[in-house]
SETI-789158 format. One record per residue (C-alpha): residue in three letters; chain; z, x, y; residue number from 1. Coordinates in steps of 0.5 Angstrom, whole numbers, plus 2048, in hexadecimal, padded with zeros to 3 digits. Example, Ala and Ser with C-alpha at 12.3 -4.5 7.8 and 13.67 -1.06 7.14 Angstrom:
[atom "ALA" "A" [810 819 7F7] 1]
[atom "SER" "A" [80E 81B 7FE] 2]
***
This chain:
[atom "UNK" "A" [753 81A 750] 1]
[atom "UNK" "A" [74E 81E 74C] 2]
[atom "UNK" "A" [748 81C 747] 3]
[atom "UNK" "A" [746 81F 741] 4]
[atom "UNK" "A" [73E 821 742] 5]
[atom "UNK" "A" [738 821 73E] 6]
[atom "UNK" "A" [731 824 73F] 7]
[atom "UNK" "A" [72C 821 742] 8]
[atom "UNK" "A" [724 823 745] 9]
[atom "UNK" "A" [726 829 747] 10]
[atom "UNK" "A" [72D 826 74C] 11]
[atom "UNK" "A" [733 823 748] 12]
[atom "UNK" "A" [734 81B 748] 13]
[atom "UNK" "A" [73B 819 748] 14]
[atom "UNK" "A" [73C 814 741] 15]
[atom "UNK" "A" [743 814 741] 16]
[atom "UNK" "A" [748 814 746] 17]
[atom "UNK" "A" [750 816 745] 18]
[atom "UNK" "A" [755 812 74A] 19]
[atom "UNK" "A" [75C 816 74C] 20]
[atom "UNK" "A" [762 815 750] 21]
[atom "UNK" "A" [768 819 752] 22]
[atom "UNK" "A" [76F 817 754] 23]
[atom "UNK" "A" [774 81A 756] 24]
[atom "UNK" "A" [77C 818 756] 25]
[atom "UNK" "A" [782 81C 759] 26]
[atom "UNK" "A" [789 81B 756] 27]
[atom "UNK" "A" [78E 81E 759] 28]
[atom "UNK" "A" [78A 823 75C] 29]
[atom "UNK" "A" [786 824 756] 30]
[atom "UNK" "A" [77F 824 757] 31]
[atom "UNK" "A" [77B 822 751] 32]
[atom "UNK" "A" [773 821 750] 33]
[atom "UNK" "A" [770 81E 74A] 34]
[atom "UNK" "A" [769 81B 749] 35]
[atom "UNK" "A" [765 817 745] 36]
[atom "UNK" "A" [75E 814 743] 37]
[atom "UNK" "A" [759 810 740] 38]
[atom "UNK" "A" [751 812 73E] 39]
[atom "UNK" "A" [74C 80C 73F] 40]
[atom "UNK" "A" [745 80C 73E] 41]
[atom "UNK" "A" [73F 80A 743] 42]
[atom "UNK" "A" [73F 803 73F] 43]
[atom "UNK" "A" [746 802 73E] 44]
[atom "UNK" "A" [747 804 747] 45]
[atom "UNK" "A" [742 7FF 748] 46]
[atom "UNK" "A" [746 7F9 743] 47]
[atom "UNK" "A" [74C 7FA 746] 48]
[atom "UNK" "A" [749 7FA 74E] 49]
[atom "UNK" "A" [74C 802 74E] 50]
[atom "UNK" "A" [744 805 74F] 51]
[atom "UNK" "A" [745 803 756] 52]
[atom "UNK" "A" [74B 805 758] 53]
[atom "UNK" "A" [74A 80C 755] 54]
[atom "UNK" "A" [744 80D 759] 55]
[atom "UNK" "A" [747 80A 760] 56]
[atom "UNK" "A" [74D 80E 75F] 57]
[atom "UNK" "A" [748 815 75D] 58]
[atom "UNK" "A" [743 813 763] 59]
[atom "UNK" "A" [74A 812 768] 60]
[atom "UNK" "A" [74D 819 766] 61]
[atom "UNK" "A" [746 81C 767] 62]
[atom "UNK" "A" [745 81D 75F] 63]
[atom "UNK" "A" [73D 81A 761] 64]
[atom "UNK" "A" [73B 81E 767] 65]
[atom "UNK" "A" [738 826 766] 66]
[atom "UNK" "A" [737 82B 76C] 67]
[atom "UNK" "A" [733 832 76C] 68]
[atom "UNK" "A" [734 837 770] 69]
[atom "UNK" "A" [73B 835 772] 70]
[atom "UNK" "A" [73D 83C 775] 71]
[atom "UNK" "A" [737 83B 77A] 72]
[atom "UNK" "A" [738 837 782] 73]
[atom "UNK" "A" [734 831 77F] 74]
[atom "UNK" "A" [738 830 778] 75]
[atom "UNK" "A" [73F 833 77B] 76]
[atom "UNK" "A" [73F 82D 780] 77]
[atom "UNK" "A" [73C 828 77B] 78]
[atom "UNK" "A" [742 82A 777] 79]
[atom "UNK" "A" [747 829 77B] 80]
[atom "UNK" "A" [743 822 77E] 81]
[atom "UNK" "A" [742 81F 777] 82]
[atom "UNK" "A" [74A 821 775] 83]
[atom "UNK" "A" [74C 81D 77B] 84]
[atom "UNK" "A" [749 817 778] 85]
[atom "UNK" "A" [74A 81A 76F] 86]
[atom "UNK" "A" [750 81C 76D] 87]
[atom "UNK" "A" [74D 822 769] 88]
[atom "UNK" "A" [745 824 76A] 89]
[atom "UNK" "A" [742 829 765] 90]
[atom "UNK" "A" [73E 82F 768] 91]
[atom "UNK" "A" [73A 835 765] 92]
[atom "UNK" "A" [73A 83C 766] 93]
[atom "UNK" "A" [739 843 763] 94]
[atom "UNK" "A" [73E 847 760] 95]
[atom "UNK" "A" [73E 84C 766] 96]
[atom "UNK" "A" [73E 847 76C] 97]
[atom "UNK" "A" [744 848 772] 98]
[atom "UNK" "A" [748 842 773] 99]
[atom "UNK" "A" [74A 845 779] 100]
[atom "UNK" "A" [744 842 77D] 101]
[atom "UNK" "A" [747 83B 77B] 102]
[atom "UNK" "A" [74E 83C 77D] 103]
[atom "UNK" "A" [74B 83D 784] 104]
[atom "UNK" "A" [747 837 784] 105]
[atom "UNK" "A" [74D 833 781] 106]
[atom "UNK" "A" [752 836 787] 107]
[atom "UNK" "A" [74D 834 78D] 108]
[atom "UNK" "A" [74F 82D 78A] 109]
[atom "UNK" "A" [757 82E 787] 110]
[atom "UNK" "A" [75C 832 789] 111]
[atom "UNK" "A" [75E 831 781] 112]
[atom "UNK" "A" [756 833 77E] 113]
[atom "UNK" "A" [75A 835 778] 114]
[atom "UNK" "A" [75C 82E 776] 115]
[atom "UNK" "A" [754 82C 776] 116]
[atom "UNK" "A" [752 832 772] 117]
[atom "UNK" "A" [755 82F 76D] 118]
[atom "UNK" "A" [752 82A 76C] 119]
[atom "UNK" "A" [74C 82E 76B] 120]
[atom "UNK" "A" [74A 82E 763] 121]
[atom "UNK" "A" [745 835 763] 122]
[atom "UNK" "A" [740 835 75D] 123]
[atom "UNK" "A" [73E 83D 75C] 124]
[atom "UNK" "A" [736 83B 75C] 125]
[atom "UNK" "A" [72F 83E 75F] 126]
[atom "UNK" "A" [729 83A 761] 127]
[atom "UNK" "A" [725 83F 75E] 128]
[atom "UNK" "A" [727 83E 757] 129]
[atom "UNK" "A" [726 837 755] 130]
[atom "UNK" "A" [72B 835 750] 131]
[atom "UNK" "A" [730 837 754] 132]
[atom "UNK" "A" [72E 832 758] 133]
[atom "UNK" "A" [72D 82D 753] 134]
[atom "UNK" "A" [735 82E 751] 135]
[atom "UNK" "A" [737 82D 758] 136]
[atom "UNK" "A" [733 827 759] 137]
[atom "UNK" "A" [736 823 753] 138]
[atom "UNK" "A" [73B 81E 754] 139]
[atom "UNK" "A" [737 81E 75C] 140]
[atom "UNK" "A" [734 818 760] 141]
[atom "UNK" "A" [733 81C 767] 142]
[atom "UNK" "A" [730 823 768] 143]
[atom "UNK" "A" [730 826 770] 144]
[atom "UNK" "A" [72C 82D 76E] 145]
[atom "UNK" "A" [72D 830 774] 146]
[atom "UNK" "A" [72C 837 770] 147]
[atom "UNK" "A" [727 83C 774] 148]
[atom "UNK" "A" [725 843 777] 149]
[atom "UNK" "A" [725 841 77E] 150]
[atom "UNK" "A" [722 847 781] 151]
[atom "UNK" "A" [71C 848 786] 152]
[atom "UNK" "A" [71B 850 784] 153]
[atom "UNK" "A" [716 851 77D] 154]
[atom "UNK" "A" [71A 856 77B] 155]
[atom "UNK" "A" [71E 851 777] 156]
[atom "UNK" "A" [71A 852 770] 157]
[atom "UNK" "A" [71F 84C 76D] 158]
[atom "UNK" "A" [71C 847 772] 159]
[atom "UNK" "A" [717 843 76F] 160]
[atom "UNK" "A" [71A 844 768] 161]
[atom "UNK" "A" [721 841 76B] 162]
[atom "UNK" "A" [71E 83C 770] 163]
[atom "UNK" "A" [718 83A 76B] 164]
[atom "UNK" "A" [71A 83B 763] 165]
[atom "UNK" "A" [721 839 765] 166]
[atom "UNK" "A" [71E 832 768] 167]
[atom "UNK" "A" [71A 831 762] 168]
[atom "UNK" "A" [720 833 75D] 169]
[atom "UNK" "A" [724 82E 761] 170]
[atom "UNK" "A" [71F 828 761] 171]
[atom "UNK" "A" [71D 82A 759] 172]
[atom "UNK" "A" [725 82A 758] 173]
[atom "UNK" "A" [725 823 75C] 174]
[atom "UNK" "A" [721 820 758] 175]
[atom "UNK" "A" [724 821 751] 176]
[atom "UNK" "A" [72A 81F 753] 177]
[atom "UNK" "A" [728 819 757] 178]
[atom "UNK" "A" [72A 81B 75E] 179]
[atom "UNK" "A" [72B 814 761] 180]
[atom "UNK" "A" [72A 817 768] 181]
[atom "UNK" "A" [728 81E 76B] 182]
[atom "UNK" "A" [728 820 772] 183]
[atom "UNK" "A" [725 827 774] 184]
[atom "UNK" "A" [726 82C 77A] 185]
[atom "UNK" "A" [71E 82D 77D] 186]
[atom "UNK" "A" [71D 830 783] 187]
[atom "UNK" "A" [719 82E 78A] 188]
[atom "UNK" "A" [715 835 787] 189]
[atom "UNK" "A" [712 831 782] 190]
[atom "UNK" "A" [710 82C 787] 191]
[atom "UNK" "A" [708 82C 78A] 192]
[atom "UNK" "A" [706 82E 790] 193]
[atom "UNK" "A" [706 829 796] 194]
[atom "UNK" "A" [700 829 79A] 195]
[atom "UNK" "A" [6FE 829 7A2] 196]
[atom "UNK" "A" [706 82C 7A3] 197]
[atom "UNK" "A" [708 824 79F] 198]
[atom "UNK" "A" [70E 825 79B] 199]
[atom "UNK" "A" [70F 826 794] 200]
[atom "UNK" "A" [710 820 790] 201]
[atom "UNK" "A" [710 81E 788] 202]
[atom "UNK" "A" [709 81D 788] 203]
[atom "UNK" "A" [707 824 78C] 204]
[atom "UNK" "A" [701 828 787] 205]
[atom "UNK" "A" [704 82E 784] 206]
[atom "UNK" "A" [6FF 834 785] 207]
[atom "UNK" "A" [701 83A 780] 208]
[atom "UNK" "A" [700 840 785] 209]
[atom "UNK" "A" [701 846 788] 210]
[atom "UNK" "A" [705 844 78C] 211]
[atom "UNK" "A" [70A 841 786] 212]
[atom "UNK" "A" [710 845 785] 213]
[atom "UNK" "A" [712 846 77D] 214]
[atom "UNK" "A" [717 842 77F] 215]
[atom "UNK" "A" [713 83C 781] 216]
[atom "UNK" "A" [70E 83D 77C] 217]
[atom "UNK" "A" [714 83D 776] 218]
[atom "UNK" "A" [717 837 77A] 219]
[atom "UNK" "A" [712 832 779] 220]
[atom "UNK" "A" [70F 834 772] 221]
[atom "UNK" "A" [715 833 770] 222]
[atom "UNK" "A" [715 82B 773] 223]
[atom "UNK" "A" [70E 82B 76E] 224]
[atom "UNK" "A" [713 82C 769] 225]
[atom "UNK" "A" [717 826 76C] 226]
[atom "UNK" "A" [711 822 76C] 227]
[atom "UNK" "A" [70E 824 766] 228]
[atom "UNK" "A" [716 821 763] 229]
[atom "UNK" "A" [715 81A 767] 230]
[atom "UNK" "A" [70E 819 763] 231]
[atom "UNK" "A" [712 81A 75D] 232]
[atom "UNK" "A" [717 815 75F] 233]
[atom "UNK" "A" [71C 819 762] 234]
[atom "UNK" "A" [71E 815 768] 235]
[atom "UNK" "A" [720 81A 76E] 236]
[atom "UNK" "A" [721 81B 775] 237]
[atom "UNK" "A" [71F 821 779] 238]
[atom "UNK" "A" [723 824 780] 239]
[atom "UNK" "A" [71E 828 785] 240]
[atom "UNK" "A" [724 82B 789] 241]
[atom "UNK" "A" [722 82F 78F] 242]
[atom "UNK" "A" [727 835 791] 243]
[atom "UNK" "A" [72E 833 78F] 244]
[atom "UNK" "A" [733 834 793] 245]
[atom "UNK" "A" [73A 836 78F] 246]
[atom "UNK" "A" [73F 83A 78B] 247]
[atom "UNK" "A" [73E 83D 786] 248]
[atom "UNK" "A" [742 843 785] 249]
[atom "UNK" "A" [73C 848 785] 250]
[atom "UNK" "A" [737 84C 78B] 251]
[atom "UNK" "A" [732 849 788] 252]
[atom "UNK" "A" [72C 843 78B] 253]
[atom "UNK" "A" [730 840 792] 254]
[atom "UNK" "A" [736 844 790] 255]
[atom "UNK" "A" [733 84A 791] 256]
[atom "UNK" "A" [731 847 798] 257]
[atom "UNK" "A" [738 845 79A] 258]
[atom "UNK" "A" [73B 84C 798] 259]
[atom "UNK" "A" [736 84F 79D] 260]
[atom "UNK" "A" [737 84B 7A2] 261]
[atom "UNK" "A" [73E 84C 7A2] 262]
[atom "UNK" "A" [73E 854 7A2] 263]
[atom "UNK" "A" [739 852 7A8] 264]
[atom "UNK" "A" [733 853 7A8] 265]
[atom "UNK" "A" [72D 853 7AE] 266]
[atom "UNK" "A" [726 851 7AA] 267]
[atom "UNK" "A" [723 84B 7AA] 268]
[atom "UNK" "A" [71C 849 7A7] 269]
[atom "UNK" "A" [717 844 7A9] 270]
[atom "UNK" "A" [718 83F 7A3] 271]
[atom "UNK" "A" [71A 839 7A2] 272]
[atom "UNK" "A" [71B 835 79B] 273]
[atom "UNK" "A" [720 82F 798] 274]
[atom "UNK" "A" [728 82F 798] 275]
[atom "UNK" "A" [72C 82B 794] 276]
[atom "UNK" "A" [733 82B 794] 277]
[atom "UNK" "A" [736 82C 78B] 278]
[atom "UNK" "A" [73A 826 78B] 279]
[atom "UNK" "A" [734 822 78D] 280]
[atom "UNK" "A" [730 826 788] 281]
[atom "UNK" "A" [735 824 783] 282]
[atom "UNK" "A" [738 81D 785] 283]
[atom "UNK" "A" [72F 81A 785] 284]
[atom "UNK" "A" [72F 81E 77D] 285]
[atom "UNK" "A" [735 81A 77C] 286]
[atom "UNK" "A" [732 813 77E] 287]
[atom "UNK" "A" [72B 814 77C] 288]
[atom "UNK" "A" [72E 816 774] 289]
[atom "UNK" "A" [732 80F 774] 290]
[atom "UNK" "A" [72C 80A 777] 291]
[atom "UNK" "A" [726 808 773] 292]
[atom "UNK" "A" [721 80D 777] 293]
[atom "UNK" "A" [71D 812 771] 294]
[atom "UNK" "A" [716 816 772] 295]
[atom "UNK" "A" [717 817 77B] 296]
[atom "UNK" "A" [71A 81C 77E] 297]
[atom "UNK" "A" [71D 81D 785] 298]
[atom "UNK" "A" [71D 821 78A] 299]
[atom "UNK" "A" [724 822 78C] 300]
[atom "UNK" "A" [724 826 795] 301]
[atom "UNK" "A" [729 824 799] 302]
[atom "UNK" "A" [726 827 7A0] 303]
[atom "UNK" "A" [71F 82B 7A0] 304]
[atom "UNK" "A" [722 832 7A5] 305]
[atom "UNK" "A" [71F 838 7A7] 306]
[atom "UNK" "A" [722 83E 7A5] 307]
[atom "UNK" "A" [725 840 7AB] 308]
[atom "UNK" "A" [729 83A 7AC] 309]
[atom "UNK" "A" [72C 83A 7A6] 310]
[atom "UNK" "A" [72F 842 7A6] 311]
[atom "UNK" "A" [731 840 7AE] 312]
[atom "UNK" "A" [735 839 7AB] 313]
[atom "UNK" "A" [738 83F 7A6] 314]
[atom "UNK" "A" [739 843 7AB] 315]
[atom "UNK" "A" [73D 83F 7AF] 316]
[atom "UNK" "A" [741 83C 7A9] 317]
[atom "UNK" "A" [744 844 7A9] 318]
[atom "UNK" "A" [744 844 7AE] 319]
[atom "UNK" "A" [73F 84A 7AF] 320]
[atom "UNK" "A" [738 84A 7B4] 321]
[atom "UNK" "A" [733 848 7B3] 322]
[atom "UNK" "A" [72C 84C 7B1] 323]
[atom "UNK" "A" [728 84E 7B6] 324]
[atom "UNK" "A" [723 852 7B4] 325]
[atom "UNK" "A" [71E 84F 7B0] 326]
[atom "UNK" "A" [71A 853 7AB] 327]
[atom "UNK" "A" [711 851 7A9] 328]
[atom "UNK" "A" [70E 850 7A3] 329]
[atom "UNK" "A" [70B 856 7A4] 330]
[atom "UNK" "A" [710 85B 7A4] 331]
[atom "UNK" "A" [714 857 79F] 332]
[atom "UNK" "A" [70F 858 79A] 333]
[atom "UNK" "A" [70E 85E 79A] 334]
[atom "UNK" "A" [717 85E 79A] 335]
[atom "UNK" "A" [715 85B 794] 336]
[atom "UNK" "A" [710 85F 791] 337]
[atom "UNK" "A" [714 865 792] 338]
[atom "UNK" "A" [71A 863 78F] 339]
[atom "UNK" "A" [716 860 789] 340]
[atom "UNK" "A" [713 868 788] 341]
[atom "UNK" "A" [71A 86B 789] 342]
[atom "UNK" "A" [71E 866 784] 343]
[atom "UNK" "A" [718 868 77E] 344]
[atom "UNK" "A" [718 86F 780] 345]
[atom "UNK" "A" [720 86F 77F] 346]
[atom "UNK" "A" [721 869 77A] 347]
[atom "UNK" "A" [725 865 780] 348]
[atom "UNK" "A" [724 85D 781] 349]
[atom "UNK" "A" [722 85D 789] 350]
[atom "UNK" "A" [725 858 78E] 351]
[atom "UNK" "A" [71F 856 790] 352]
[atom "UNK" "A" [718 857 78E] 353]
[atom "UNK" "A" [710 854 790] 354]
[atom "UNK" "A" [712 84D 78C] 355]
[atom "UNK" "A" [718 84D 791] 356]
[atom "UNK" "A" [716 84F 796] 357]
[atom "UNK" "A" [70F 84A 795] 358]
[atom "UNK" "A" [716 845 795] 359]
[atom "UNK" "A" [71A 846 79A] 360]
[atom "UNK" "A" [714 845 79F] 361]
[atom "UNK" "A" [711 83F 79D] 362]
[atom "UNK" "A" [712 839 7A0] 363]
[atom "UNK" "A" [712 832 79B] 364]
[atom "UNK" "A" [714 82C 79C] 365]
[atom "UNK" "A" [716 826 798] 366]
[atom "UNK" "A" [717 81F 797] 367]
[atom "UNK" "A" [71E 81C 795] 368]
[atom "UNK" "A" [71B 815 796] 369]
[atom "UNK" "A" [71B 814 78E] 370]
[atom "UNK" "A" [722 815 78D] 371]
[atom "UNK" "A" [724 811 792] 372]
[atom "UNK" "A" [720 80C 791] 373]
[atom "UNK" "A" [721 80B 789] 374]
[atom "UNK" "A" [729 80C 78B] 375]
[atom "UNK" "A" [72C 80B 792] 376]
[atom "UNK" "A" [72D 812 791] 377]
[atom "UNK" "A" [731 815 797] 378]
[atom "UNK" "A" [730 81C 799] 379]
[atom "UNK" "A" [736 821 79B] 380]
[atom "UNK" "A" [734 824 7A1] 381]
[atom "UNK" "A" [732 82B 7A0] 382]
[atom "UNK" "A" [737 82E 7A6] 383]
[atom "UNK" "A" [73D 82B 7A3] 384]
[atom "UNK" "A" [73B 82D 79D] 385]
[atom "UNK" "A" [73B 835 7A0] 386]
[atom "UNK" "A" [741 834 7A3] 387]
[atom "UNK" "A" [745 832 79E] 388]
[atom "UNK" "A" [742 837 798] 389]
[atom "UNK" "A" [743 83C 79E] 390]
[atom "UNK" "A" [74B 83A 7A0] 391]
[atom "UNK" "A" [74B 83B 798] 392]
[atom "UNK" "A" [749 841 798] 393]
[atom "UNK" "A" [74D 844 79D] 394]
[atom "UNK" "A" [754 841 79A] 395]
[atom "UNK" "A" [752 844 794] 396]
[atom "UNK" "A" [751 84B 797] 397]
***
């Protein structure tokens, strides 16, 4: 199948439609392939009864359904979850993304990752430059903009321009093409703040602070982006996942941990805050983009946990003691504060600065009775979630 386009406000209108089929026939032995074809215009599909049949065909194959940031945890999972339902899906990415990371996500699901990968059609695009967009959205009923700079250290200077611009590039792109429906990956960092040591729920006020981290801050500008959308007509749904746990193929976020979990580690902090487990990130976007709901969003927790029981399950998934010694605020701020001066100093990205350090002692909690509640959603629970990623970890070696 193909289409012969034309130009229309910025986004490509399909007006006409070429239909195809191939056979083959083997004659003693000899393979032989040859294929045909017919051009029908918009009208004419819709006379003859084929319009829908096309369109069935397109949305079965995953012609519709559009995903950014397909090379991150979030995107590389929901690739492989959409291609278990679509027999091709789209995805953006630049010119210079590592698919290696994907591989890895495929291979915690499939002994053949290969296979699935395949059925990958990538369109060399960039949230940053609109047009690029537009072309990539033509044709396109679902986008899952998963794309963004998920970082806590504000040495990052693409954060805002990734997570806020790249938003709105893709929101403007979604209106042009008239995008039936479009699902963003939030944060519980663009959540407000819960009151009298409550749990943080949807309805939370947002405080721009101090306190906030760049990342926090880029997160939830780019949810007004969203919003500004869903005024325009866009119907939208937003995800807040907390913490998510799962492969990724990188050492970064929650992988970031597991690696230094597994050459063993023996410092815990104080804090606490949202774990969620990938697949439920990814199966609760899916489910939200098929229903009717428009302009809500959703915070996707599976359990609230300290910081120290999360890094013992770690350690106990391989099999490593438990931290022990337990680092204060104090100190690891000015941990911080000396790794942010030495990485300007010598031009290197810290492991951790103030913001993270501020991070990783903080205790927030929040509420998943919304989700549950709108989808009878069930939660995996957080210490199978580490055993599994932790026995994955261990026989890729």
């Amino acid at each position: 199948m193909g289409n012969n386009p034309a130009q229309s406000g910025g986004c490509i209108k399909i007006t006409r439609f070429y239909l195809s089929a191939r056979s083959t026939i083997n004659t003693n032995g000899l393979h032989v392939e040859f294929g045909y074809g017919f051009i029908f215009s918009e009208i004419e599909m819709q006379k003859y009864g084929f319009l829908s049949v096309f369109l069935s065909y397109n949305s079965k194959n995953g012609k519709m359904i559009l995903v950014t940031g397909g090379t991150g945890m979030v995107g590389g999972n929901l690739i492989w979850h959409l291609l278990l339902e679509n027999e091709r899906v789209e995805a953006i990415r630049r010119a210079t993304s590592n698919l290696e990371f994907l591989h890895t996500i495929f291979s915690f699901y499939t002994d053949t990752p290969d296979d699935y990968l395949a059925r990958i059609d990538w369109i060399i695009a960039d949230v940053l430059d609109l047009s690029s967009l537009q072309r990539a959205m033509a044709g396109v009923s679902i986008v899952y903009h998963c794309a963004a700079v998920v970082s806590l250290n504000n040495n990052v200077q693409s954060i805002l321009d990734v997570n806020v611009t790249g938003t709105a590039n893709v929101v403007r792109a979604a209106l042009d093409c008239n995008i039936k429906k479009l699902c963003f990956v939030s944060s519980i960092a663009a959540c407000g703040r819960a009151f009298n040591n409550g749990q943080i729920d949807e309805n939370s006020v947002w405080s721009d602070t101090i306190q906030r981290s760049l990342y926090s801050q880029s997160k939830f500008y780019s949810e007004q982006e969203i919003w500004k959308g869903i005024a325009e007509g866009l119907k939208a749904v937003i995800v807040n996942p907390g913490v998510i746990l799962g492969v990724s193929g990188t050492d970064s976020g929650s992988s970031l941990l597991f690696s230094q979990v597994q050459k063993g580690l023996v410092f815990y902090t104080r804090g606490g805050s949202g774990y969620v487990d990938v697949r439920d990130v990814v199966k609760a976007m899916i489910l939200l983009t098929k229903s009717d709901i428009s302009g809500e969003r959703f915070i996707l927790v599976g359990e609230n946990c300290s910081n120290k029981d999360i890094l013992s399950l770690m350690a106990d998934g391989f099999g490593k003691q438990r931290p022990f010694l337990c680092v204060g605020k104090r100190t690891l701020w000015v941990v911080g504060f000396i790794s942010e001066t030495l990485g300007k100093l010598f031009h290197f990205i810290p492991l951790i600065d103030r913001d993270t350090a501020r991070t990783a002692t903080n205790r927030e909690y929040y509420s998943n009775s919304k989700i549950q509640k709108t989808l009878h959603f069930q939660f995996t629970l957080i210490e199978n979630s580490i055993r599994e990623i932790c026995t994955f970890k261990m026989k890729k070696g």
